[in-house]
C-alpha positions in Angstrom: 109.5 104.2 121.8 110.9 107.8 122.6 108.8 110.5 121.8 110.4 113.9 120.5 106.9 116.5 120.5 104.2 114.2 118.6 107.2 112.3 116.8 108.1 108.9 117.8 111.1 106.7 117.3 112.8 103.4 118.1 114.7 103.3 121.3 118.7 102.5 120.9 118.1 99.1 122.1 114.9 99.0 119.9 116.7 99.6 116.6 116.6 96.5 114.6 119.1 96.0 111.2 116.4 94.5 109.2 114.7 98.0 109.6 117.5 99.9 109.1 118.8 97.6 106.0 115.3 98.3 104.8 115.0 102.0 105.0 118.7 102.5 103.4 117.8 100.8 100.4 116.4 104.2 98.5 118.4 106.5 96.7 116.8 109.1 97.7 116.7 108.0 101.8 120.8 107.4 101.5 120.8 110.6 100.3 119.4 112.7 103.3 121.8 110.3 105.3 124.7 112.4 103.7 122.6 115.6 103.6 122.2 115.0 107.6 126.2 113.4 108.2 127.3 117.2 106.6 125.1 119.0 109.0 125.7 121.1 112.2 122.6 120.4 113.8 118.9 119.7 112.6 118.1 120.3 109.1 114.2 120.5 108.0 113.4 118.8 104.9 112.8 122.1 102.8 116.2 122.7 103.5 117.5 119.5 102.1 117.4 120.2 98.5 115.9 117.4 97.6 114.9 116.6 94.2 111.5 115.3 95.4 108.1 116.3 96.2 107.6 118.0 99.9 105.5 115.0 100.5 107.7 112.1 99.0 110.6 114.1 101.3 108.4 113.5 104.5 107.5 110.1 103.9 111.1 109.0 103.2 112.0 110.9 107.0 109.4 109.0 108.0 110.7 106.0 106.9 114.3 106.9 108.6 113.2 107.7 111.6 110.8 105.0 112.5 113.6 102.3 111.3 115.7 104.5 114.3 118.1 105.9 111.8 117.1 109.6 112.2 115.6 111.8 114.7 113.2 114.5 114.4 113.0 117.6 116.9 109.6 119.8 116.8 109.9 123.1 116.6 106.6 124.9 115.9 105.1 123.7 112.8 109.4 122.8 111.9 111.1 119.4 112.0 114.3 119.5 112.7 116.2 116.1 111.7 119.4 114.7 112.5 121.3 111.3 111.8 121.3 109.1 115.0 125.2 108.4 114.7 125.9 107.5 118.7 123.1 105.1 118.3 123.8 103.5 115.2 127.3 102.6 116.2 126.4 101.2 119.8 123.9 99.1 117.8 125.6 97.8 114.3 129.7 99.0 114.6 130.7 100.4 111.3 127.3 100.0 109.3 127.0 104.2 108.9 130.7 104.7 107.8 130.1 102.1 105.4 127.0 103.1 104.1 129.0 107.1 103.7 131.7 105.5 102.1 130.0 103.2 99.8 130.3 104.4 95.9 133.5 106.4 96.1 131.6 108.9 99.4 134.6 110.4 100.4 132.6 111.1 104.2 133.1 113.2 106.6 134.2 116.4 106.8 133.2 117.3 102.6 130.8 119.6 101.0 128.1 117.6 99.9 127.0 118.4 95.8 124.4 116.5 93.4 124.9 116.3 89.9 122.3 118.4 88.2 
């Protein structure tokens, strides 16, 4: 396990599909997977603008980054996330463009909006 501040998460080798299979299969998790393929750089989860409690938001980060999908940089009392793209590739080809293009996601490159 790599450790970013008191955070840890699966190595590149590490990352297993089961895991990762597993922690897509929430709405809301898929969700900050877009959120974090939009971003420049690390987003905290009270930046996300999720629809969710502060707590249900850190548990499904947690989720993401212990399956390896998602990183987490410690900045003060901050987390800073951001989607492990490089790694996922090396690991399962073509599983993170599918999982952005699944249900008409345009990808890359958009403005991300939710339906109110």
């Amino acid at each position: 396990m790599h450790a970013v501040g008191e955070l840890e998460y699966p190595e590149r080798d590490e990352i297993e599909l089961v895991e990762v299979l597993a922690a897509l299969g929430d709405p809301v998790r898929i969700q900050i997977v877009r959120i974090l393929d939009q971003a420049n750089g690390g987003i905290a989860c009270n930046e996300m603008g999720l629809r969710v409690a502060k707590s249900t938001g850190s548990h499904h980060l947690r989720v993401l980054r212990e399956a390896g999908v998602v990183r987490a940089q410690v900045e003060g009392t901050r987390r800073y996330y951001t989607l492990r793209h490089d790694d996922l590739e090396a690991r399962f080809p073509g599983l993170l463009e599918s999982v952005l293009t699944a249900d008409g996601w345009e990808g890359h490159g958009r403005v991300l909006t939710f339906p109110s």
